[in-house]
Each structure stands twice: as C-alpha cells, then as structure tokens.
Backbone as CSV, one residue per row, in Angstrom:
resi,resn,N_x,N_y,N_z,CA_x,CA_y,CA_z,C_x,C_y,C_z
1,UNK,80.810,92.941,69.542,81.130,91.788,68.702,82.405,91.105,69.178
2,UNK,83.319,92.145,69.342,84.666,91.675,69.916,84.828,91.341,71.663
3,UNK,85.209,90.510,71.934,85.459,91.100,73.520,86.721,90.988,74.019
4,UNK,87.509,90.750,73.131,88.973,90.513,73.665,89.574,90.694,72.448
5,UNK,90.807,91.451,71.818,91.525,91.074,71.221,92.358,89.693,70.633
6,UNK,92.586,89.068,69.493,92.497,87.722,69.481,93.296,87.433,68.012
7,UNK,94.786,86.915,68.291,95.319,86.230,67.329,95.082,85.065,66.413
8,UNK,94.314,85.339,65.327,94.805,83.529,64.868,95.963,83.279,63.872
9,UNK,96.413,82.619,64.385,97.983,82.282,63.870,97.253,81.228,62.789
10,UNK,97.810,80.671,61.683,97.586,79.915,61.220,99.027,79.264,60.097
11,UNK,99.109,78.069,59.900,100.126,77.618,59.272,99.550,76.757,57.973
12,UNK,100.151,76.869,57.060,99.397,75.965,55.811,100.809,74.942,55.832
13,UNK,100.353,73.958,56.126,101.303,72.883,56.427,101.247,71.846,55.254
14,UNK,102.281,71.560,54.121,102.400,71.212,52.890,103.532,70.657,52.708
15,UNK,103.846,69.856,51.375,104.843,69.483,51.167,105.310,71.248,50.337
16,UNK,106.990,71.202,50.511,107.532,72.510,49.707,107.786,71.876,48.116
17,UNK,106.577,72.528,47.622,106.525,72.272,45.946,106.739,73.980,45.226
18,UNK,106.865,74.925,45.793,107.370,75.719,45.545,108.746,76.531,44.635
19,UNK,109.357,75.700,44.209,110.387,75.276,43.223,109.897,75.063,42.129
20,UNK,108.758,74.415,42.217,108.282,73.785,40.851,108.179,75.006,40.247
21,UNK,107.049,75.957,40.959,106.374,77.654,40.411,107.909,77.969,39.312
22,UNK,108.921,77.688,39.820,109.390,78.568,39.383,110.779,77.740,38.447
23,UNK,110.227,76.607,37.818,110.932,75.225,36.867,112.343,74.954,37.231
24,UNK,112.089,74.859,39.027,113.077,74.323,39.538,112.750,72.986,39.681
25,UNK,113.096,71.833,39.553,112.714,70.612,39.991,113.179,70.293,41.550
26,UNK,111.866,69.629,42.340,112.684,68.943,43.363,111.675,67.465,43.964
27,UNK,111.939,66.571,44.047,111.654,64.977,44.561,110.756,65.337,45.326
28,UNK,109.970,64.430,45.086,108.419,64.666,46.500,108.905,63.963,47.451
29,UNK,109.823,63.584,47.873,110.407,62.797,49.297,110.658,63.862,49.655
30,UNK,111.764,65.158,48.855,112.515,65.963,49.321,111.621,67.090,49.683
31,UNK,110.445,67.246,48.958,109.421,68.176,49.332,108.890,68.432,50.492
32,UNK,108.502,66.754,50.780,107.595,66.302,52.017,108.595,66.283,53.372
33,UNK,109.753,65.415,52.812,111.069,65.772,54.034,110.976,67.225,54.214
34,UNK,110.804,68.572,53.532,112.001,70.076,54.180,109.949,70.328,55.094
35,UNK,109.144,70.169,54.245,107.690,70.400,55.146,107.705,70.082,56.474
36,UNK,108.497,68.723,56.732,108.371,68.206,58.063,109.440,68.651,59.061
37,UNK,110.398,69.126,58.558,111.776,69.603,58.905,110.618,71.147,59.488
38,UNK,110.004,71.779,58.792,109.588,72.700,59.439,108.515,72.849,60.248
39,UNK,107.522,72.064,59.816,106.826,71.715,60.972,107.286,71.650,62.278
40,UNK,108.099,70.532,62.469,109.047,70.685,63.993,109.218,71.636,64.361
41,UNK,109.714,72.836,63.290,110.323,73.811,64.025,109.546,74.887,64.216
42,UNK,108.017,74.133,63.519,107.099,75.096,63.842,106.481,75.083,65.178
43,UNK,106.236,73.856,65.951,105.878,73.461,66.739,106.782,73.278,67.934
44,UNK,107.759,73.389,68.042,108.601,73.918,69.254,108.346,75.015,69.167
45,UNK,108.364,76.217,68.381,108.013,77.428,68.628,106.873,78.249,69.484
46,UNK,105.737,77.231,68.762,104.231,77.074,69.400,104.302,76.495,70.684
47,UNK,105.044,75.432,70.940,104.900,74.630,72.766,106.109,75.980,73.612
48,UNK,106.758,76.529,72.644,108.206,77.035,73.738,106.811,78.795,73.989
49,UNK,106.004,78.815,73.431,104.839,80.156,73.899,103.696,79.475,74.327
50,UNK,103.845,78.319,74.627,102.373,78.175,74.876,101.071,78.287,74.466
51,UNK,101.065,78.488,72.790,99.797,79.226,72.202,99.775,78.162,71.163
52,UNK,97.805,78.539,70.736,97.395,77.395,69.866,97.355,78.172,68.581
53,UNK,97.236,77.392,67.709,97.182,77.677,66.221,96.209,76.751,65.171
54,UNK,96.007,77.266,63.962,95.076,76.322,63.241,96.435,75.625,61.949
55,UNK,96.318,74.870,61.505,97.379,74.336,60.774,96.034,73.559,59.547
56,UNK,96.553,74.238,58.493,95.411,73.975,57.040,96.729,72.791,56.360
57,UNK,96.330,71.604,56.669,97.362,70.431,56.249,96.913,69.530,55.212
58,UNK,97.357,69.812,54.089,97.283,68.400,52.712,96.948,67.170,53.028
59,UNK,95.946,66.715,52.614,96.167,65.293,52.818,96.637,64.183,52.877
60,UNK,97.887,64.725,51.543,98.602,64.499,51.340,99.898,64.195,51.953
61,UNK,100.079,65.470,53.033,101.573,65.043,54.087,101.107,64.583,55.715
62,UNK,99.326,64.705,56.012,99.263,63.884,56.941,98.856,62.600,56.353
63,UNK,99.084,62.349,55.412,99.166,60.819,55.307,100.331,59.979,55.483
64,UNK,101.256,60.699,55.188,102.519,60.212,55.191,102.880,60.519,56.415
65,UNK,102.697,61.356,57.483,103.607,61.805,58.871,101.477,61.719,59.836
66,UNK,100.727,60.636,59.585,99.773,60.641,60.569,100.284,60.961,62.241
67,UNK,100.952,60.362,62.588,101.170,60.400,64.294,101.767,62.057,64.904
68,UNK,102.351,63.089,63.946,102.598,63.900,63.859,101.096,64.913,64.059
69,UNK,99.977,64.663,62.862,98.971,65.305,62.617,98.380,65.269,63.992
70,UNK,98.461,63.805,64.499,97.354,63.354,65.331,97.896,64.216,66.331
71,UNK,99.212,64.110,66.970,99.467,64.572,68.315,99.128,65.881,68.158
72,UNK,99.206,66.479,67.171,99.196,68.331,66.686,97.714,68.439,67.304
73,UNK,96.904,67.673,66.493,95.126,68.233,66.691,95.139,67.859,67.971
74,UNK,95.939,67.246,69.403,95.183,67.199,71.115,95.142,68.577,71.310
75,UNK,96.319,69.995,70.763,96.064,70.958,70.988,95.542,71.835,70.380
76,UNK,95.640,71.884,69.024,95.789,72.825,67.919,94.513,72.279,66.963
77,UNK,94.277,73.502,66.369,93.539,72.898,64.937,93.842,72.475,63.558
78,UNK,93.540,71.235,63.574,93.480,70.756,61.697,92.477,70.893,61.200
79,UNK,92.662,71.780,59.712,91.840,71.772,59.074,92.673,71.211,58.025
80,UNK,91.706,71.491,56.552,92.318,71.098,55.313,92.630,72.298,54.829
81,UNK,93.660,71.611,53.862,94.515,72.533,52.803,94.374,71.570,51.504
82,UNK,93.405,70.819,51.340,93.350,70.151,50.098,93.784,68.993,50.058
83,UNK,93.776,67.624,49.008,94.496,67.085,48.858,96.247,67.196,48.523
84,UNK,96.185,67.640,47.780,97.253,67.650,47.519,97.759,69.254,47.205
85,UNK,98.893,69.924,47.023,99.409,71.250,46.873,99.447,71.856,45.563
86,UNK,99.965,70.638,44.441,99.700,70.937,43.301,99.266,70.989,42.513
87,UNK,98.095,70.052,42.604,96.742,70.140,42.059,95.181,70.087,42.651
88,UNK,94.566,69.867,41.838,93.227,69.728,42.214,92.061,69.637,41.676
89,UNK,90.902,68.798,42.040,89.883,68.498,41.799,88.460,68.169,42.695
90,UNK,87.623,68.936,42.324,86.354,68.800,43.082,86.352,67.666,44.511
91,UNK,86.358,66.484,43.784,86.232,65.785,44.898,87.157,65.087,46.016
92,UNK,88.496,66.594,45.597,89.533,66.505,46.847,89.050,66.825,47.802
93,UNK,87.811,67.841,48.322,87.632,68.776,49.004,86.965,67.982,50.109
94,UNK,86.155,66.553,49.835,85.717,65.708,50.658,86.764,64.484,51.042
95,UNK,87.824,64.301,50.336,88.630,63.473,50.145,89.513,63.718,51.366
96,UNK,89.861,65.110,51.135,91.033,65.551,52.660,90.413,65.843,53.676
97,UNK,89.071,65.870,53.737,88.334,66.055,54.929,88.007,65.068,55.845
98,UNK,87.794,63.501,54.904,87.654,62.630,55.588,88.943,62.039,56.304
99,UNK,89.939,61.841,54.859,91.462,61.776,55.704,91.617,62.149,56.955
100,UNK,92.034,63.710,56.750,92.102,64.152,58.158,91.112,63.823,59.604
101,UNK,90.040,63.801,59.216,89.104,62.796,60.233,89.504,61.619,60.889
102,UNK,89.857,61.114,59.780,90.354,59.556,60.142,91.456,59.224,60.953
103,UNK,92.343,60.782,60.775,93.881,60.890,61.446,93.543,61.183,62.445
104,UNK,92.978,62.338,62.894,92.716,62.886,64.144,91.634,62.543,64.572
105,UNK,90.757,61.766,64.085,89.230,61.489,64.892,88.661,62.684,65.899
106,UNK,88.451,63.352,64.756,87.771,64.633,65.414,87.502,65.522,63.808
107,UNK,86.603,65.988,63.916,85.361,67.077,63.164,86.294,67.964,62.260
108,UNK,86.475,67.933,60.943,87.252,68.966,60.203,86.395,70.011,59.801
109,UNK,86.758,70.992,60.280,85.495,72.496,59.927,86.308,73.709,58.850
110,UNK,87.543,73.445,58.593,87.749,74.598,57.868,88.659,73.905,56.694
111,UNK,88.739,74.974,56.155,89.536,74.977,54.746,90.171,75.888,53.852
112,UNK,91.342,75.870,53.525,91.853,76.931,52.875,92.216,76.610,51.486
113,UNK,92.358,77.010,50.481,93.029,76.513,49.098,94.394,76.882,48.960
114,UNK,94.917,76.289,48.411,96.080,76.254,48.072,96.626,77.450,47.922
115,UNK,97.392,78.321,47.538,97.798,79.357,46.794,96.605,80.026,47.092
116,UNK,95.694,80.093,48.041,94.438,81.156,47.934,93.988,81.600,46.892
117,UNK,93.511,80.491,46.149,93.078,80.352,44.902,91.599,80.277,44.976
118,UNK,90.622,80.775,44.054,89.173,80.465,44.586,88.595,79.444,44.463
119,UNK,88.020,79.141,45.602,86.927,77.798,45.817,85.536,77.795,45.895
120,UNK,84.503,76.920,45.160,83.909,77.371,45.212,82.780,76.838,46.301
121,UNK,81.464,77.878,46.599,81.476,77.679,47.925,80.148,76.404,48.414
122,UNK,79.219,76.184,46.873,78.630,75.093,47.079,79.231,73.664,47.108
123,UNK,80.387,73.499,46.264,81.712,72.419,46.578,81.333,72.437,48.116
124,UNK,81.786,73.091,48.585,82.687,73.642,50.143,81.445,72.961,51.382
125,UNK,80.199,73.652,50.661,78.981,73.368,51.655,78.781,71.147,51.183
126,UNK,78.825,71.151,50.150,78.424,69.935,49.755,79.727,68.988,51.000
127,UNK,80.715,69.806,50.996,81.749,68.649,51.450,81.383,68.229,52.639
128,UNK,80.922,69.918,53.688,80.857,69.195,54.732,81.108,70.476,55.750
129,UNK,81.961,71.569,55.292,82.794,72.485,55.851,82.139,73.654,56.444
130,UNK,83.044,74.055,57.502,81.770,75.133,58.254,82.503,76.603,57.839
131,UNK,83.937,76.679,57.584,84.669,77.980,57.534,85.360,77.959,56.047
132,UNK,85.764,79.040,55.229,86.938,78.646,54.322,87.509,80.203,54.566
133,UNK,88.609,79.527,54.449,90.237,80.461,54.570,90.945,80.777,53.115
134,UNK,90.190,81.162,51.944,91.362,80.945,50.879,90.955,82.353,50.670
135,UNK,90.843,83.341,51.521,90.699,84.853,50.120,91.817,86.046,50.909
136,UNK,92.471,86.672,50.516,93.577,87.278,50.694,92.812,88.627,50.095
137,UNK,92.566,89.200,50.815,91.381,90.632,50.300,92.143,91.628,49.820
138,UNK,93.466,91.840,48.863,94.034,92.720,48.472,94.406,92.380,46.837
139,UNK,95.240,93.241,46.622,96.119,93.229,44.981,96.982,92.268,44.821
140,UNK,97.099,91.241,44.089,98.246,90.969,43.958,99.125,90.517,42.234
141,UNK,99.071,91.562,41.624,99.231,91.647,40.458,99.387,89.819,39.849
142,UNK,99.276,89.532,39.142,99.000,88.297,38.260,98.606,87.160,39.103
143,UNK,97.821,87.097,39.887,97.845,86.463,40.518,96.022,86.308,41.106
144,UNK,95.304,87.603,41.650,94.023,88.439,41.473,94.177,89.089,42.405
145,UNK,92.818,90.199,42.549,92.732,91.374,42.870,91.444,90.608,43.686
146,UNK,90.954,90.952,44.992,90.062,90.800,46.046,89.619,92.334,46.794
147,UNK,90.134,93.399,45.715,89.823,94.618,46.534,88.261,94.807,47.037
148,UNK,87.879,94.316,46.333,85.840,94.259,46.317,85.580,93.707,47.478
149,UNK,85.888,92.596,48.241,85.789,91.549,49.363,86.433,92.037,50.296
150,UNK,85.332,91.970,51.370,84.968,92.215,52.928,86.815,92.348,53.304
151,UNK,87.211,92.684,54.229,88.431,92.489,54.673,88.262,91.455,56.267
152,UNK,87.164,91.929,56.443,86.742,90.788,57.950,86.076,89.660,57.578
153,UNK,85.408,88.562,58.840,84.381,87.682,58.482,83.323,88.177,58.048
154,UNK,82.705,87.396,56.479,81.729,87.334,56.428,80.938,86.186,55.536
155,UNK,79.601,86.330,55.719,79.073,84.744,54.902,78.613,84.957,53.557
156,UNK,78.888,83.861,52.612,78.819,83.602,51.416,77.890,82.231,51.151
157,UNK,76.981,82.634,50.646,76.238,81.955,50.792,75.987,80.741,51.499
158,UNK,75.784,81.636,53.179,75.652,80.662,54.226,76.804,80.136,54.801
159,UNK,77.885,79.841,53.722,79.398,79.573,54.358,80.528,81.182,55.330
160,UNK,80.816,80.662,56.302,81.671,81.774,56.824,82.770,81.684,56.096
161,UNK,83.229,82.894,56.285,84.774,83.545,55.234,85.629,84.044,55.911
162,UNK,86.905,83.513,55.916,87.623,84.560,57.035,88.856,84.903,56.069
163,UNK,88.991,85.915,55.327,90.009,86.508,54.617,91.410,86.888,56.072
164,UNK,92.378,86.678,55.136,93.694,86.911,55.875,94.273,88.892,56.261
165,UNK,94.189,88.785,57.140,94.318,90.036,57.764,95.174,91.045,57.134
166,UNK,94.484,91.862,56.502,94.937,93.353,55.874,95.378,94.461,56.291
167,UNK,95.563,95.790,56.119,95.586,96.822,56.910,94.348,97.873,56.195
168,UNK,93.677,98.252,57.449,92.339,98.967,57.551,92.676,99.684,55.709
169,UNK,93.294,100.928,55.756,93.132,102.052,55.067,93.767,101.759,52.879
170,UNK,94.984,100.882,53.425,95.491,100.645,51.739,95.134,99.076,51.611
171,UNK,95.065,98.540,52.844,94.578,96.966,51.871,96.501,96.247,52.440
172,UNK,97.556,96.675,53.255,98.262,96.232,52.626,98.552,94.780,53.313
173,UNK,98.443,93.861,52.616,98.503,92.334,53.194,99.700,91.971,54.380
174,UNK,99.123,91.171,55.284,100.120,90.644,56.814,100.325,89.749,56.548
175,UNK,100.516,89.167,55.481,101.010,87.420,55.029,102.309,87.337,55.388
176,UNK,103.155,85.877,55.257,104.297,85.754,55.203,104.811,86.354,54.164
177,UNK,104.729,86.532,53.021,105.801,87.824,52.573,105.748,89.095,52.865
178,UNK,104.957,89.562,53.396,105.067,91.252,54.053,105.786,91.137,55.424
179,UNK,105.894,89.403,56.257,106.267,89.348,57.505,107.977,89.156,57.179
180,UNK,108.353,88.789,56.042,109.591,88.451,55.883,110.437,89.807,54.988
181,UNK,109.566,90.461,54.145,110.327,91.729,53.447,110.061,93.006,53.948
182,UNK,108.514,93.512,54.614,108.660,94.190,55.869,110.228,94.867,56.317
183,UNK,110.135,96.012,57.227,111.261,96.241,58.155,109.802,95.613,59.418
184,UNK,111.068,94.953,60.276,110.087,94.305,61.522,109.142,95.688,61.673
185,UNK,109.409,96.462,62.432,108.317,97.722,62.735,107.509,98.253,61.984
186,UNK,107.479,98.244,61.026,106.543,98.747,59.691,105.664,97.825,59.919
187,UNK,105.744,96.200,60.003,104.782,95.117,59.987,103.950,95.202,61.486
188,UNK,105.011,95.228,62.807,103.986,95.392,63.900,103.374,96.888,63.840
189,UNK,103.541,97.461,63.458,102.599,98.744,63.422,101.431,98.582,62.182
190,UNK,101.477,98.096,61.100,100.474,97.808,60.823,99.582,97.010,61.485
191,UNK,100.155,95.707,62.109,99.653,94.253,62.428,98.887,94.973,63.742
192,UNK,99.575,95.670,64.761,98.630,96.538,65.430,97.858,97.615,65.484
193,UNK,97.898,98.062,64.143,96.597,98.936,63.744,95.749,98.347,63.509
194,UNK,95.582,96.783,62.889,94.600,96.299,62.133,93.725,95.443,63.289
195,UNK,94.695,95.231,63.997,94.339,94.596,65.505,93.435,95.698,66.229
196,UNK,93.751,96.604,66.360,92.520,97.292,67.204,91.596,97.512,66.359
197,UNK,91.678,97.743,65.191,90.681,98.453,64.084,89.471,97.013,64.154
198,UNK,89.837,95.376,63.807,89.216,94.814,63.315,88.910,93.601,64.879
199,UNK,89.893,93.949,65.862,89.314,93.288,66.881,90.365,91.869,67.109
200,UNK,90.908,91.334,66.067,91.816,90.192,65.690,92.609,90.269,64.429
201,UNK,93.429,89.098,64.608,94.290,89.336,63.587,94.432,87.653,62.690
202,UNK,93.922,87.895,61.334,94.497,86.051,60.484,95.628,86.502,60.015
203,UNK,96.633,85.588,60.293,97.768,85.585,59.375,98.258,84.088,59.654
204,UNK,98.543,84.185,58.810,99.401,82.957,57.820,100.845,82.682,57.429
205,UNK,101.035,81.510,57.321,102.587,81.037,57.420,102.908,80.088,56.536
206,UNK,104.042,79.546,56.096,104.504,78.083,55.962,105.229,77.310,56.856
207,UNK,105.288,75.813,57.111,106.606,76.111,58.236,107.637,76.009,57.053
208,UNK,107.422,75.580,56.188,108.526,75.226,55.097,109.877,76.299,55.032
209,UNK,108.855,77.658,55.698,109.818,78.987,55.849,110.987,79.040,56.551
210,UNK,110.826,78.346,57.678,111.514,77.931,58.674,112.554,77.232,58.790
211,UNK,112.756,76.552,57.440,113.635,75.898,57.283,114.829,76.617,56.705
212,UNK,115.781,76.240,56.231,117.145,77.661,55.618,116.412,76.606,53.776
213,UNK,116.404,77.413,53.403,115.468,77.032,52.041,116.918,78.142,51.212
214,UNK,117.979,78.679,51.375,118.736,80.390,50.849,119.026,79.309,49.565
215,UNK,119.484,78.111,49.616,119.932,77.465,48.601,119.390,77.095,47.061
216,UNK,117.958,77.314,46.789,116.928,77.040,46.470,116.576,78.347,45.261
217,UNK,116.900,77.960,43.891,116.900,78.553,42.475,115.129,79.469,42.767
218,UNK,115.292,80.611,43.573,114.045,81.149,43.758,113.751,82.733,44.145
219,UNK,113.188,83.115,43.766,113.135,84.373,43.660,113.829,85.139,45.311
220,UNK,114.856,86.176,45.462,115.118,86.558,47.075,114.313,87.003,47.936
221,UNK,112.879,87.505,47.011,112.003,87.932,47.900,111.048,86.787,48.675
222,UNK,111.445,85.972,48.309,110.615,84.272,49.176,111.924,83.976,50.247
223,UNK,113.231,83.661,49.814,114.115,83.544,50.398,114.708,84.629,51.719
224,UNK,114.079,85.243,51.044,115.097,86.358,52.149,115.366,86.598,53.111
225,UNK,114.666,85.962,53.933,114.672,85.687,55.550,113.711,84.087,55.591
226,UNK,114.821,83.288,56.096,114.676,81.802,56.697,115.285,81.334,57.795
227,UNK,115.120,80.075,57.572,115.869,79.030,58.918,115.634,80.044,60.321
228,UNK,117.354,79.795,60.575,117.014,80.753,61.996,116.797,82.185,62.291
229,UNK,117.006,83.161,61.127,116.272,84.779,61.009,115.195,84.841,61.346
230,UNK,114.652,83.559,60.521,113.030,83.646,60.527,112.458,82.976,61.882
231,UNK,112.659,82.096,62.286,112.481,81.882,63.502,112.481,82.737,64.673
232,UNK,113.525,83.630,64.699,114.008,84.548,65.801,112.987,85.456,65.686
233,UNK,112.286,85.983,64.391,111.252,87.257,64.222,109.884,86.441,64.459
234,UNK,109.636,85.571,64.080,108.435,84.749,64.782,108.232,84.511,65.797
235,UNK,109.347,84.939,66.901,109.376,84.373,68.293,109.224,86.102,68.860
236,UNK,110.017,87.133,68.174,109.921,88.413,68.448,108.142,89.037,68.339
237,UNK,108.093,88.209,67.131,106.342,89.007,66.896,105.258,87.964,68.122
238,UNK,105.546,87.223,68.155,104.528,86.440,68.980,104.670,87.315,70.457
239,UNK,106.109,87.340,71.110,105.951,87.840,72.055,105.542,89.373,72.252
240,UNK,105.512,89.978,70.816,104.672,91.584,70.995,103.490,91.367,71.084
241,UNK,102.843,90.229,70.276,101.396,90.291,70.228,100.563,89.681,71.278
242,UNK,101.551,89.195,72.068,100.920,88.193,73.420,100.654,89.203,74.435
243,UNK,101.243,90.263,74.453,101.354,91.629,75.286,99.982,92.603,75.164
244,UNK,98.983,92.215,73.963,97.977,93.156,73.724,96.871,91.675,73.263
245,UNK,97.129,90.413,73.183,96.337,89.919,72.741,96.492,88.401,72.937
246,UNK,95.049,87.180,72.909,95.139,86.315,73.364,95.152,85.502,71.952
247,UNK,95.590,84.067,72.064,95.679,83.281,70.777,94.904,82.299,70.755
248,UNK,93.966,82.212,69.719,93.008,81.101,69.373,92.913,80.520,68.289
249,UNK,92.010,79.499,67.908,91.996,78.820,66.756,90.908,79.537,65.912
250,UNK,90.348,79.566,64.781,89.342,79.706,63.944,88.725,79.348,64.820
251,UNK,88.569,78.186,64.202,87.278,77.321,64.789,86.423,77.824,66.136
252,UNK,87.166,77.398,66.984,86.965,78.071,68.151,86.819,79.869,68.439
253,UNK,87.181,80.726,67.867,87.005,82.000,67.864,85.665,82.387,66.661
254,UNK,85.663,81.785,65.652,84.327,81.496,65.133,82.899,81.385,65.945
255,UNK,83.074,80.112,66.714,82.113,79.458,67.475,82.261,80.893,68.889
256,UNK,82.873,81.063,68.956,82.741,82.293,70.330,82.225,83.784,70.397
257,UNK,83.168,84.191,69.189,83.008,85.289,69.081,82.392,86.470,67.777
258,UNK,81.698,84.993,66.768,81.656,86.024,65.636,79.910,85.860,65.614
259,UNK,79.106,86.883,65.021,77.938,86.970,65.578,77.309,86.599,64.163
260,UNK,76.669,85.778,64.075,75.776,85.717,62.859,74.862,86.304,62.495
C-alpha cells in the first residue's frame, strides 16, 4: 500500500480569531494582519527546505491576500478551510470552494473544518470535494471523543477521510499542541513510531503560531512556544523527518498512493 514513507505537512491558514474562544476581543484587520504575518513565516520556512505542503485556507483571508494564495497553489496545495473561521453554514462549503478556484484557477479537492468540528459528508459530496481533513481520531475532553474512528485513510460514504496523525497504541494526538507542549523527543519518537507503523504522517499547524502571539489574554498551553522558538523546532522537526521521509501534498499522495 505504502511505498515510501511520506509526510503531509499541512497548515490551516486563517485569520487568528482565537482570542475570541476565550472573551478576549481582537479587530478582524488585526486577526487577518497576525494570519498573514505568519503565513510568510510559514512559507520561507517551506521554500528555505524545499518541501510542499497542503494549506486548508478560509475564504475568507484568500480573499483579502488573493496574490499570496495564488503564488502559494504554483507549488503547494489549497484546499478549503471554510468560509469563514467563526462560523458557518451549509452553503459555505461550495462558497469557499469556488472562491478558492477562482484565486488559483485550479481544482479544489479537499477540506478541513474549522476546529475539526464534524462535517457532514453528503454536504461535502454535494459541494464538489474529493478528501475531508476535519477528524482528529482521539480524546479531547469537551470538545469530542473520535476513539471509534479509523486512525488512517478511510471512506465514508464514498468520501475519503484522512484523520490527523495519532500514535499507533494510546491514540496520543501529533497536532500543534502536542508539537508545542511535548518535550521535542517524546514528539519525534512518537511522530516516528507512527511513521513506520502507518506508512505517513498528517499533521497540522497554524501559521498564526509562528508569530510571538506571548502577549495575548490566553491560555500558556497555546502560547507556550511561538514566534522564533517555534520556528526553530519546525525547522528542527522537518529536518529529522526529511532524513527517513519524503514530503507531499494530500491530494497528490491520495491520488498515488492510497488504494481504494
């Protein structure tokens, strides 16, 4: 099934409304400004390794930064992340699909929800979409529980599923908060157990992370490693994982390597 070991990096590229969660107020200029502030710094990161990534982007902030989106998709993948971050409704799901079309003139195939919140999957087929990215296959107290669901790809009625990369034996999630509260080695030793066990690895990001956000009325376990910490361990983990493994998009590692 596998024939190569195979990263997909992925970034959910958004305005930072994240403050709100937690009845901090902050300006949707100022939202959409610190998103783009990290983006950049997501994407020097990505050109300074040479590796592609999928980027699940609002419709919302490639509308406002199009020439950004566009140059991103000559290498990388756009998919959707919804209309918008903080809300939602049914017929966003065709709404940011066409957007993004229109930006990048090229085929939108995947989709993630917001907060990996559930979507549902005849929506998903009606829109148009060939992949969805929103299920996080572990615990996460108030929030839900996905222990029941596949930890790899699989199809739901007819739609492919690619849950975000777990560890084989407890379930324990490789998201950006296990990549930021983690001790670094605890995370690459999982991240490379799960890598040989499952063949590849999804994980997920913000660039919003990237930015020094320490200032920001919010819990320390979101904060706790930013700006340039966080950068420096994103550049540390990429170059461990480039050493055992190659980097692709969904889309493309979908279409290659997953067997129907």
């Amino acid at each position: 099934m596998f024939k190569e070991p195979t990263i997909l990096l992925t970034f959910d590229v958004e305005e930072f409304d994240l403050p709100l969660e937690f009845k901090q107020h902050i300006e949707l200029s100022r939202q959409m400004e610190i998103g783009k502030q990290g983006l950049d710094l997501v994407t020097k990161i990505l050109d300074e390794h040479n590796i592609v990534s999928t980027l699940f982007t609002t419709g919302s902030f490639a509308k406002l930064y199009p020439e950004s989106i566009k140059n991103l998709s000559l290498k990388h993948e756009i998919a959707s992340h919804s209309l918008f971050h903080s809300s939602f409704k049914t017929t966003d799901l065709k709404e940011s699909k066409s957007l993004l079309e229109a930006i990048t003139h090229k085929p939108i195939h995947g989709f993630r929800m917001p907060r990996m919140m559930p979507v549902n999957m005849d929506d998903l087929i009606n829109a148009g979409y060939k992949y969805d990215a929103s299920i996080n296959p572990t615990l996460m107290p108030g929030r839900y529980n996905n222990l029941h669901l596949s930890r790899t790809f699989y199809k739901d009625k007819g739609m492919l599923r690619l849950p975000g990369s777990v560890s084989p034996n407890l379930r324990i999630p490789l998201f950006w908060l296990s990549f930021k509260n983690l001790p670094y080695s605890l995370y690459k030793k999982l991240a490379l157990q799960t890598l040989e066990k499952d063949g590849y690895l999804s994980l997920y990001f913000h660039p919003w992370e990237f930015t020094d956000i320490s200032s920001f009325n919010i819990p320390f376990y979101i904060k706790k490693l930013s700006g340039t910490s966080l950068i420096a361990r994103l550049h540390l983990l990429i170059n461990d994982l480039k050493k055992v493994a190659v980097f692709d998009t969904i889309q493309s590692y979908a279409t290659k390597r997953v067997v129907e």
